[in-house]
N, C-alpha and C positions, 0 to 999 in steps of 0.2 A: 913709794909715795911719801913726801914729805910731812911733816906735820902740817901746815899750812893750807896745803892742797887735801890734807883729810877732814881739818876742821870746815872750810870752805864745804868741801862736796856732803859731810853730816849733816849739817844745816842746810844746805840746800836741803837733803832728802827730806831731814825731819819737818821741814816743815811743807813740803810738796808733799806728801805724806799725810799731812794732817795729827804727826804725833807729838805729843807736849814731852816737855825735857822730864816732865814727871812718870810719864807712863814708857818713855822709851829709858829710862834711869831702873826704874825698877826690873823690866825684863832684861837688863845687863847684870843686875844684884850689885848696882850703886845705887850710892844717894843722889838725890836729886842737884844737892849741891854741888857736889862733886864734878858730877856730869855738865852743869852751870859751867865749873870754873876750866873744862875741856872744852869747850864748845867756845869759849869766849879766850882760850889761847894762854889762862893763866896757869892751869896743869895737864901736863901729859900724859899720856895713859901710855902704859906698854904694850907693847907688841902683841902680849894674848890679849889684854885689853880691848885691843883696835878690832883683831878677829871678832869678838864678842859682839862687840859695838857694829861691823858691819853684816855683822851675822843677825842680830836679832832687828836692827833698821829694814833689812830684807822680809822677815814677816810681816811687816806694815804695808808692805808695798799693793798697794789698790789692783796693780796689772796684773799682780799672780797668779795664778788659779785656786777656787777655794780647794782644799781638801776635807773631803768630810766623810766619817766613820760612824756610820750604826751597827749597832749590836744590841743583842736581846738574846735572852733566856728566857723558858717558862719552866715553870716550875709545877711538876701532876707530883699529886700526893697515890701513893700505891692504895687500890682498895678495891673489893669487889662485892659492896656493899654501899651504893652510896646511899642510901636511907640514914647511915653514919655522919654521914659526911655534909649534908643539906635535910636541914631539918622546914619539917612541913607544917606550914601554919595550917592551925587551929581552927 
C-alpha cells in the first residue's frame, strides 16, 4: 500500500470511527502533532509505524466484538473464633 492510499483509508477510519487525532496519537505513543502532520501527508511514518497505526485504529472500530474480563478474589481471614474477629455492640 502506498503512502497515499494509507493516509486516505486512516482518515477515513479515524473519523468513521469517531476517533480524534488526539486519542488515536496517544494509543500509538505519538504526539498528537506528529500524527497531524501523517495524516495530512507532511511526514511519513515507517513501516512498524504504519503496523502500529493500523493496529491500534482496529481497537476503535464500533463493529468488533466487546471483550470483556471479570475477575475477583475473596479474601477469609483463618479463625475459629469469630467473637475475635466481629465485635458485638454493646
Amino acid at each position: 500500500m502506498n503512502d497515499n492510499n494509507f493516509i486516505e483509508e486512516l482518515k477515513q477510519k479515524r473519523e468513521e470511527y469517531g476517533v480524534t487525532q488526539t486519542r488515536l496519537a496517544v494509543a500509538c505513543g505519538i504526539s498528537r502533532t506528529y500524527f497531524n502532520q501523517i495524516e495530512n501527508g507532511i511526514a511519513f511514518p515507517s513501516a512498524e509505524l504504519k503496523q502500529t497505526i493500523e493496529k491500534q485504529i482496529e481497537r476503535f472500530n464500533p463493529q468488533e466484538p466487546l471483550f470483556l474480563l471479570i475477575d475477583y478474589f475473596r479474601v477469609r481471614f483463618p479463625t475459629t473464633d469469630a467473637a475475635k474477629r466481629v465485635p458485638r455492640e454493646p
